[in-house]
KOLKOL-275000 format. One record per atom (N, C-alpha, C): y, z, x; atom name. Coordinates in steps of 0.001 Angstrom, whole numbers, plus 500000, padded with zeros to 6 digits. Each point is the difference from the previous one (the first is absolute). Layout:
# KOLKOL-275000
+--------+--------+--------+------+
|      y |      z |      x | site |
+--------+--------+--------+------+
|      Y |      Z |      X |   CA |
...
+--------+--------+--------+------+
***
This chain:
# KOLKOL-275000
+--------+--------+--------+------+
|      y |      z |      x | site |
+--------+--------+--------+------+
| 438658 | 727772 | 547323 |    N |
| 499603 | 500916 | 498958 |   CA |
| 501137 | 500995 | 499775 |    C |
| 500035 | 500237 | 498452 |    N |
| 501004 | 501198 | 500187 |   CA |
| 499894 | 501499 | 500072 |    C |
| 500810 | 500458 | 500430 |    N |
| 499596 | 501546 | 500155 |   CA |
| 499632 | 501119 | 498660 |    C |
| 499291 | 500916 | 499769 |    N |
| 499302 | 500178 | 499556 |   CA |
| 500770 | 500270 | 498503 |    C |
| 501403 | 500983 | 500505 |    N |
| 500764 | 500390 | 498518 |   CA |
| 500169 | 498746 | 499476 |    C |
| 500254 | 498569 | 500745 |    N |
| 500296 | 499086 | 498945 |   CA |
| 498657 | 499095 | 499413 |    C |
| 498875 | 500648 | 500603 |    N |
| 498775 | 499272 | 499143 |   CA |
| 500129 | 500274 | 498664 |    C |
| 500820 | 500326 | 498959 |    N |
| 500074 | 500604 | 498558 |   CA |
| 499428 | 498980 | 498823 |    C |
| 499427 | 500406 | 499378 |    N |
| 499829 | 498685 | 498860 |   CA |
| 501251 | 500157 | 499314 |    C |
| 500247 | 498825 | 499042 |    N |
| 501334 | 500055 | 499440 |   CA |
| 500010 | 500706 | 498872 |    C |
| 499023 | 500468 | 499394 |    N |
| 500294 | 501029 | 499139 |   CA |
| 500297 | 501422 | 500378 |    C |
| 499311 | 500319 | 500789 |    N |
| 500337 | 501426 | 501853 |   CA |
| 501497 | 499868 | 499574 |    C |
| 500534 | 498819 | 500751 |    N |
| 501458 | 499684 | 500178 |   CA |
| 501012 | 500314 | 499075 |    C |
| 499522 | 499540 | 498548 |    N |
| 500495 | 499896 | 498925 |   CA |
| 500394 | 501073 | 499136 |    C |
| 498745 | 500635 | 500250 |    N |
| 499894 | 501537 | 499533 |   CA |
| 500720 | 500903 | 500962 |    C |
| 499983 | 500241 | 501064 |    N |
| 499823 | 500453 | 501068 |   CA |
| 499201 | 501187 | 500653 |    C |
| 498830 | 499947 | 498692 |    N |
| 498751 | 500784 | 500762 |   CA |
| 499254 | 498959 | 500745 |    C |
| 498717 | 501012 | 500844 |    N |
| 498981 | 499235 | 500341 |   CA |
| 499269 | 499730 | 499212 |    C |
| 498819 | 499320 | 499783 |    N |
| 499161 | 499531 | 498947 |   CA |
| 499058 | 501296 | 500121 |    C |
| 499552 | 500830 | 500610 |    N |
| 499054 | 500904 | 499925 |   CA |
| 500475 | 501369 | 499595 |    C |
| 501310 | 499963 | 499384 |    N |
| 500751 | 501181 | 499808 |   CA |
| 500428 | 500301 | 498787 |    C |
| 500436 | 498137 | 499247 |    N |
| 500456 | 500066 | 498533 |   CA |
| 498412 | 499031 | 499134 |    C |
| 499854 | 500541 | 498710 |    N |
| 499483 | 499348 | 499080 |   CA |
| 500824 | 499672 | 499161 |    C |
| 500468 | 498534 | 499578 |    N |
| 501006 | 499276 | 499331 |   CA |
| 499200 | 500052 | 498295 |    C |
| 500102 | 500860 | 499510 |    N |
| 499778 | 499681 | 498496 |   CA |
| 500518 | 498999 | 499053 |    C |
| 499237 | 498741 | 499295 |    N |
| 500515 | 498948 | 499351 |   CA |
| 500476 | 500754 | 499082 |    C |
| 501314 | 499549 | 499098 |    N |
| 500597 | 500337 | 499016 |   CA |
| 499206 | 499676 | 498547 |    C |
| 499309 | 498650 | 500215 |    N |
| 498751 | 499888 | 498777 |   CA |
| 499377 | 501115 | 499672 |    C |
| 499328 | 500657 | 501487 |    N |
| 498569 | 500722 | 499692 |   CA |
| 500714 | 501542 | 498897 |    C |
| 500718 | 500212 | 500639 |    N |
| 500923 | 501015 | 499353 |   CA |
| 500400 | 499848 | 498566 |    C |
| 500722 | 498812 | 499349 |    N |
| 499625 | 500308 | 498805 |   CA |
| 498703 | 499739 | 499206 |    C |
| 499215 | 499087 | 500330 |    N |
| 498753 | 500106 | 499781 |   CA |
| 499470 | 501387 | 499739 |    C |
| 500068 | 500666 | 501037 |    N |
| 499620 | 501574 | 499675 |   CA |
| 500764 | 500346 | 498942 |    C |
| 500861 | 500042 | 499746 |    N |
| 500794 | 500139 | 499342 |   CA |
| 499243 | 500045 | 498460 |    C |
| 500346 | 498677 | 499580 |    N |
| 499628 | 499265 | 498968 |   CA |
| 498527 | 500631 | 499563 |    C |
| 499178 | 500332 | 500611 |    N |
| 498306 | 500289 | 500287 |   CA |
| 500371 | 501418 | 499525 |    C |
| 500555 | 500859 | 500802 |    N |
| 499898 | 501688 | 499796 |   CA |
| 500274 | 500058 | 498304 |    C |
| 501151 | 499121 | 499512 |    N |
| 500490 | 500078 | 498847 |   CA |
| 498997 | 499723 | 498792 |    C |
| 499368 | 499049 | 500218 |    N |
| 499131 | 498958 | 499248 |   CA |
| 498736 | 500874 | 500067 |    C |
| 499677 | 500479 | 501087 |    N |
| 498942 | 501328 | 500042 |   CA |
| 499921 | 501395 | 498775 |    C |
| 502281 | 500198 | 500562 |    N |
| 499872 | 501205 | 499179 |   CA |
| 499950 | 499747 | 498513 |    C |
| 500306 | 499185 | 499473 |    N |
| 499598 | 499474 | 498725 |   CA |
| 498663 | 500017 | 499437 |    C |
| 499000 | 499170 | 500739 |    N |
| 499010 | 499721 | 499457 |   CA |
| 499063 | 501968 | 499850 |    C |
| 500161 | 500310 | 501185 |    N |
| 499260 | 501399 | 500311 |   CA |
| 500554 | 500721 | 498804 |    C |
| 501350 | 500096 | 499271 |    N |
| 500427 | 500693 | 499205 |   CA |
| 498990 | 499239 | 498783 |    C |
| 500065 | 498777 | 499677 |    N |
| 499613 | 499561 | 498725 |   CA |
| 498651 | 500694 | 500306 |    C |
| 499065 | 499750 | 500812 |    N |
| 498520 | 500940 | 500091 |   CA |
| 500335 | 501022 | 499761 |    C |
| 500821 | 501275 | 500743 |    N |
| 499934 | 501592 | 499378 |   CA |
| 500402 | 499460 | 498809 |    C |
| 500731 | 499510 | 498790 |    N |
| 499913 | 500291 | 499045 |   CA |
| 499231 | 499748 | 498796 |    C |
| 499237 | 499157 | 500498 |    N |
| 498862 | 499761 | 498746 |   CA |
| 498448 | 500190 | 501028 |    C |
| 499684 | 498590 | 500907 |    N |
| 498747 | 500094 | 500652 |   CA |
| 498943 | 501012 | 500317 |    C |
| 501022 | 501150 | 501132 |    N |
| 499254 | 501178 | 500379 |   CA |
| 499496 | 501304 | 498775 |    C |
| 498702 | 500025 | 499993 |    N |
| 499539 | 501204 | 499021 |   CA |
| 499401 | 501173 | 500152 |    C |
| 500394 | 500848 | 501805 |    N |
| 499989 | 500614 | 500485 |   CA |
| 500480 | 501299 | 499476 |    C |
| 498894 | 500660 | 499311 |    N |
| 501144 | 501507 | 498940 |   CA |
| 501045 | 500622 | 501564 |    C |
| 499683 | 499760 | 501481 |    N |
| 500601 | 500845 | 500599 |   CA |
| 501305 | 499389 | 500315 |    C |
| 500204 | 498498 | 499210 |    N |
| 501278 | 499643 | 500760 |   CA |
| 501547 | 500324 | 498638 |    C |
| 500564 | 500520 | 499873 |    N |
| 501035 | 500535 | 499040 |   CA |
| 501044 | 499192 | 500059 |    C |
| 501365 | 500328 | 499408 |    N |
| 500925 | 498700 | 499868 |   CA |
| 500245 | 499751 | 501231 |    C |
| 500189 | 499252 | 500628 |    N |
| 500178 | 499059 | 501212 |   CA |
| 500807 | 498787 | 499743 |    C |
| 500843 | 500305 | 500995 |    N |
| 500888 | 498596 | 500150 |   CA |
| 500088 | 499846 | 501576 |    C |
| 500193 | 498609 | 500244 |    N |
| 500162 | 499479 | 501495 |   CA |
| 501631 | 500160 | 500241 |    C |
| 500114 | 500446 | 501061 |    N |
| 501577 | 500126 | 500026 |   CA |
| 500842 | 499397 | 501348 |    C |
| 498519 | 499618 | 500730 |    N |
| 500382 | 498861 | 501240 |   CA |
| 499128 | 499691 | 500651 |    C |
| 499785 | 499140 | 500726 |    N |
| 499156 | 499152 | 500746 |   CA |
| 500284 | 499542 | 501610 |    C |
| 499698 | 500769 | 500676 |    N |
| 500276 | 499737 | 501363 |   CA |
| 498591 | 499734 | 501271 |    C |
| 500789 | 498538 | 500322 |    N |
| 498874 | 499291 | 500095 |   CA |
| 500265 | 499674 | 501968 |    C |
| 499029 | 500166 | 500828 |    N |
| 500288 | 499679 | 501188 |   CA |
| 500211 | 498710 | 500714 |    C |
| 500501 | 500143 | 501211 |    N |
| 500262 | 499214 | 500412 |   CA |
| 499465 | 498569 | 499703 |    C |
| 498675 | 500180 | 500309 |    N |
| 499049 | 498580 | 499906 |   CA |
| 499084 | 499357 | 499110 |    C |
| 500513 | 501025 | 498209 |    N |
| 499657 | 500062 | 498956 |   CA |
| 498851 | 500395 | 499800 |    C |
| 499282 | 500284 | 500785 |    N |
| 498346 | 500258 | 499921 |   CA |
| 499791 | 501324 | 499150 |    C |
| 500629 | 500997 | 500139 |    N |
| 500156 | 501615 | 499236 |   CA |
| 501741 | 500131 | 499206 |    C |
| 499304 | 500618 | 498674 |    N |
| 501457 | 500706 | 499537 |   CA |
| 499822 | 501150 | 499530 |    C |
| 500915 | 501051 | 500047 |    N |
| 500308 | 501014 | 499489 |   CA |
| 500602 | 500235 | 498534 |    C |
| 498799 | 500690 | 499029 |    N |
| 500465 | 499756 | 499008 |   CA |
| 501008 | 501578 | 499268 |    C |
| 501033 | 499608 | 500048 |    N |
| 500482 | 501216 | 498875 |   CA |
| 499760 | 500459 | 499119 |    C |
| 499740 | 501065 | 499587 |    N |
| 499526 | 500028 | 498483 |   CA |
| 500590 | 501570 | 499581 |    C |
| 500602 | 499665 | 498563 |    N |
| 500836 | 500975 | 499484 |   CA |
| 499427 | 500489 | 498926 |    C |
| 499116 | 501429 | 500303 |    N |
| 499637 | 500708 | 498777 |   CA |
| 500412 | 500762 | 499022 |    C |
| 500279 | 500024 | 498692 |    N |
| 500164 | 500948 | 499197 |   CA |
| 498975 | 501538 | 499655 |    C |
| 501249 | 500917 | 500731 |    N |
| 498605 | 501277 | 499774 |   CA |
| 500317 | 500835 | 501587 |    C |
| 499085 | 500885 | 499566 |    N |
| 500390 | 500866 | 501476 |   CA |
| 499192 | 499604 | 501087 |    C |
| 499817 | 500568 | 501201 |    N |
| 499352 | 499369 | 501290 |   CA |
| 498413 | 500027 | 499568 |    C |
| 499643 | 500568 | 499346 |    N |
| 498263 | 500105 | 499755 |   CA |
| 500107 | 498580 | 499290 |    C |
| 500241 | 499768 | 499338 |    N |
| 499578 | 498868 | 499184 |   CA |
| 500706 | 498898 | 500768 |    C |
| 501130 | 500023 | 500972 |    N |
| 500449 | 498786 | 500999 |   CA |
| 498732 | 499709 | 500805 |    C |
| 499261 | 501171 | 500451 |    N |
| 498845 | 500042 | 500698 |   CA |
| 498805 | 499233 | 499478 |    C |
| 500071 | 500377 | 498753 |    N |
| 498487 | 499130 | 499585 |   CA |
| 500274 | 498617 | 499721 |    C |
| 501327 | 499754 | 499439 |    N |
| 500255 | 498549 | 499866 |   CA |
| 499784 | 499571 | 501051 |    C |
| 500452 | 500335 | 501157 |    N |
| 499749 | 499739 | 501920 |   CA |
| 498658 | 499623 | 499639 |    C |
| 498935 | 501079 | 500388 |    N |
| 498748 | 499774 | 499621 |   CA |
| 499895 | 498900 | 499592 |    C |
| 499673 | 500047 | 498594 |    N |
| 499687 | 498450 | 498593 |   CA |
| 500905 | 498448 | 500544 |    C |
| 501071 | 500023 | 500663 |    N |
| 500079 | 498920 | 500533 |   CA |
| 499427 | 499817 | 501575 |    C |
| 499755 | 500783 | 500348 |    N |
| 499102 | 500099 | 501813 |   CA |
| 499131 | 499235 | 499723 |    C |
| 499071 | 500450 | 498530 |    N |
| 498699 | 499473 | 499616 |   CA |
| 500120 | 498523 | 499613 |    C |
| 501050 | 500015 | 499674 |    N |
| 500235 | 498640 | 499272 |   CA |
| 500289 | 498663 | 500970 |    C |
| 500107 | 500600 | 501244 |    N |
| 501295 | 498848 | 500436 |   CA |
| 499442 | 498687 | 500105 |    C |
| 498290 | 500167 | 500149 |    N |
| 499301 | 498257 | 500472 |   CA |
| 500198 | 499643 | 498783 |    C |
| 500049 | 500192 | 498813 |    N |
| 500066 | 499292 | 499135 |   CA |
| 501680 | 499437 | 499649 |    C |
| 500874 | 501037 | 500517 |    N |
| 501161 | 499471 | 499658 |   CA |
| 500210 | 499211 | 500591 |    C |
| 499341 | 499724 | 501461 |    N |
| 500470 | 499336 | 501052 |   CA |
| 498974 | 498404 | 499796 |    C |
| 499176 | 499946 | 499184 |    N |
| 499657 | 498542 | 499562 |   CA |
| 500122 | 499577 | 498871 |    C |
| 501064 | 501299 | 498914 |    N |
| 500603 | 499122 | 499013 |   CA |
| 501695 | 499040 | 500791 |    C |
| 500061 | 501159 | 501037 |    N |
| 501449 | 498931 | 500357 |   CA |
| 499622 | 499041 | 500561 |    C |
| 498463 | 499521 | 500905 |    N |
| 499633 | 498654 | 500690 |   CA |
| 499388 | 499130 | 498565 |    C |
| 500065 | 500662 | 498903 |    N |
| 499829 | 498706 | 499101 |   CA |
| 501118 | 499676 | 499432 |    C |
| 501020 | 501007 | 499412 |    N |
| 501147 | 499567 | 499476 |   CA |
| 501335 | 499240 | 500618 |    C |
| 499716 | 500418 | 501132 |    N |
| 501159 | 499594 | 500973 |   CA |
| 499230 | 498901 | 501163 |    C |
| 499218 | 500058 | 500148 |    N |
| 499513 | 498572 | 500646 |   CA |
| 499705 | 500527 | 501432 |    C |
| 499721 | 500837 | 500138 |    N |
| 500176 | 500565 | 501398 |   CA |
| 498931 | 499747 | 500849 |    C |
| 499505 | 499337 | 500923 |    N |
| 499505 | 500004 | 500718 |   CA |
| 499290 | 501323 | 501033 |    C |
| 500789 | 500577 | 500509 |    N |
| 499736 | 501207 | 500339 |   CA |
| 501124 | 501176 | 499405 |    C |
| 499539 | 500592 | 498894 |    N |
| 500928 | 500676 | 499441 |   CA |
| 500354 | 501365 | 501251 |    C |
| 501282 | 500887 | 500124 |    N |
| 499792 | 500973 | 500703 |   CA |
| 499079 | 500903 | 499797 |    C |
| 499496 | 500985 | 500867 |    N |
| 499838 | 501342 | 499836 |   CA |
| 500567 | 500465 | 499426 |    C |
| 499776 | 500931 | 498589 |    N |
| 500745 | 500939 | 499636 |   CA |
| 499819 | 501449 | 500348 |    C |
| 500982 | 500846 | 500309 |    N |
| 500390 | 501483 | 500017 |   CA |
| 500803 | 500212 | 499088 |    C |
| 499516 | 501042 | 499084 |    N |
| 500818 | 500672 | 498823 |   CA |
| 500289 | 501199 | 500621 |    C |
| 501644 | 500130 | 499717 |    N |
| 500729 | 501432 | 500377 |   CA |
| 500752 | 500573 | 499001 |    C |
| 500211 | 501241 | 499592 |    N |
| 500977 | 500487 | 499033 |   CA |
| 501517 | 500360 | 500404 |    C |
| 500767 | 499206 | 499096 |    N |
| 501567 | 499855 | 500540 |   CA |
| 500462 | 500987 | 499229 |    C |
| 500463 | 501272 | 500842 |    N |
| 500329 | 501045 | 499499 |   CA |
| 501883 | 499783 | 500727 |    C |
| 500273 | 498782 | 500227 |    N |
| 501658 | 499924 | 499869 |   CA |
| 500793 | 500351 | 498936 |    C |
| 499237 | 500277 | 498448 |    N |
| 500936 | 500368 | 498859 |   CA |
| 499876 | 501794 | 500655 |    C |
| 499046 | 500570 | 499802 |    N |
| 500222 | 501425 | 500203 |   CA |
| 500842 | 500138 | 501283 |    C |
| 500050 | 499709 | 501075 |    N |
| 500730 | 500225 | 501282 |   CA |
| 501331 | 499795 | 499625 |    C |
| 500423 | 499119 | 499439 |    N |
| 500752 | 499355 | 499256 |   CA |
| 500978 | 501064 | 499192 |    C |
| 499019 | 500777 | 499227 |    N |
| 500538 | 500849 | 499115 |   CA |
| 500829 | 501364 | 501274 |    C |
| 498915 | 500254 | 500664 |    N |
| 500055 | 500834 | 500924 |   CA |
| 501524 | 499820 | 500759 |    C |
| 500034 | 499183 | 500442 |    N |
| 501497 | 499529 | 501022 |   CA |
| 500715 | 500378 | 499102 |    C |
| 500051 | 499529 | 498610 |    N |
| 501451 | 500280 | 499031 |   CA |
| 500411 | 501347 | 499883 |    C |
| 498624 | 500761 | 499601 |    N |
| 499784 | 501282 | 499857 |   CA |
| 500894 | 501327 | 501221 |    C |
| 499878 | 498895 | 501295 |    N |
| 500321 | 501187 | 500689 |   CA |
| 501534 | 499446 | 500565 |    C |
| 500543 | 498696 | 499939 |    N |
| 501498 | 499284 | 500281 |   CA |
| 500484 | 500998 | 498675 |    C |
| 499740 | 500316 | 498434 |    N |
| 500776 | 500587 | 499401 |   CA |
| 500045 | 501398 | 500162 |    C |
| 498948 | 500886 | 500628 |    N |
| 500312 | 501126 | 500784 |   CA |
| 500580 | 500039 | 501189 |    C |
| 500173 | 498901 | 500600 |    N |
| 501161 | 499967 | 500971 |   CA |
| 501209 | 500088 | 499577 |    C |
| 500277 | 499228 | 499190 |    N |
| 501416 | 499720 | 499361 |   CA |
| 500262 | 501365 | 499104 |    C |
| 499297 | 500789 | 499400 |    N |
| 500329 | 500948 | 499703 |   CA |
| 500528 | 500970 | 500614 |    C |
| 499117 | 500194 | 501172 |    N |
| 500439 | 501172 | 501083 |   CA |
| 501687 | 499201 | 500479 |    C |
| 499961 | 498643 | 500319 |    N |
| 501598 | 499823 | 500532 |   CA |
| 500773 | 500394 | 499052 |    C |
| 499689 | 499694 | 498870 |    N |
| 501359 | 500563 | 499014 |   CA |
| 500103 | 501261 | 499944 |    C |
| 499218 | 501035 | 500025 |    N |
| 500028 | 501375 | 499995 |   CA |
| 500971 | 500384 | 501640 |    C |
| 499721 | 499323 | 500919 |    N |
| 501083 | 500368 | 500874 |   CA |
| 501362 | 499231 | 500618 |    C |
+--------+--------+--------+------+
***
């Protein structure tokens, strides 16, 4: 028999983790997700713009789709026009909405078990604004000295 470091399976070997240490992610499943988050953020956009008739949901656009590991839940982006009160109620009006959004995508897209959805507001344009805002008050103060 051999001793114990060389009991390795050959992927152990290959890799050179142990098997109880690394999870080898297929390169398929990955774009699959891929392909899915995209095909998601599409369809969810075509619903906010005609389907939903929620007076609380306001202009809305999807602005990304991030979807977990094991596809079961995604995180939906959503980019409101308007100040935080009305980002808020759109929040709301799609909270309310989501079983329905979530079995127009298991009919349109074929889905078997469509994810969970979570709607979040992507406030990366304002932060966004913010960083610029204060790199050109940096750069001001350097030129002044």
């Amino acid at each position: 028999m051999l001793p114990e470091p060389l009991n390795l399976e050959l992927s152990a070997i290959l890799t050179g983790f142990p098997p109880s240490r690394c999870v080898v992610e297929h390169r398929g499943q990955k774009y699959h997700r891929g392909r899915l988050s995209e095909a998601i953020r599409e369809e969810i956009e075509t619903i906010l713009e005609g389907e939903l008739a929620d007076p609380r949901i306001g202009l809305a656009s999807v602005s990304a789709v991030l979807m977990a590991q094991d596809a079961r839940s995604a995180r939906i982006m959503v980019t409101v026009a308007g100040d935080d009160a009305e980002a808020e109620r759109t929040l709301e009006g799609l909270t309310a909405a989501k079983n329905y959004v979530r079995h127009e995508l298991a009919e349109r897209l074929h889905l078997r078990r469509p994810p969970e959805l979570y709607f979040q507001i992507d406030r990366a344009d304002q932060l966004e604004g913010r960083v610029d805002e204060l790199l050109s008050r940096a750069r001001k103060r350097a030129r002044k000295t």
